[in-house]
N, C-alpha and C positions, 0 to 999 in steps of 0.2 A: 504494500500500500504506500504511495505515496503523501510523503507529509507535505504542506502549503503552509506556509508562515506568511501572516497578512500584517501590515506596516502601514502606519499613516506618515501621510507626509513630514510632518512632523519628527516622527521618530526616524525618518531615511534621513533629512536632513542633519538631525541630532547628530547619529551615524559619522556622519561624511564629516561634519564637523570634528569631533571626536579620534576620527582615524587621522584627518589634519593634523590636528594635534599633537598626536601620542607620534609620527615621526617629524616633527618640528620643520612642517614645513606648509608653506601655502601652496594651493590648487596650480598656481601660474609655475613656481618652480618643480612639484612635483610631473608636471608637464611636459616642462624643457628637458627635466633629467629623464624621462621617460623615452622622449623623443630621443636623445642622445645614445640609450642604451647603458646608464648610470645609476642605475639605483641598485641595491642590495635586493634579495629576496624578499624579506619581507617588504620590503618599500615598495615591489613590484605587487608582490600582493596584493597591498593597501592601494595601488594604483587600478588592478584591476577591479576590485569593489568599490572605489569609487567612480570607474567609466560603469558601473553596471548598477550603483543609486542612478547616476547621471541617466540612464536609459528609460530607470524605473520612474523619473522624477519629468522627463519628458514628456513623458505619455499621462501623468496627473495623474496616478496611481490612486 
């Protein structure tokens, strides 16, 4: 069975905010170092969760 985990905006944004955070850096630079092929794994991680809020936040979840 598959599980569905349901998120208000709110709490995506919280989220995004959040993972910002904990690797000290803002959206603009986590970006360039992204583009570049510069981040660590977890930073890469937190990059991909945040383009996949970003997806979920387009669409007005």
């Amino acid at each position: 069975m598959t599980t569905v985990i349901h998120r208000t905006r709110e709490q995506l944004e919280d989220q995004r905010a959040r993972l910002l955070e904990e690797i000290r850096m803002d959206y603009e630079e986590l970006r360039d170092r992204a583009s570049t092929y510069t981040l660590s794994m977890h930073e890469l991680d937190v990059w991909h969760t945040i383009e996949d809020i970003d997806y979920l936040l387009e669409g007005d979840c």
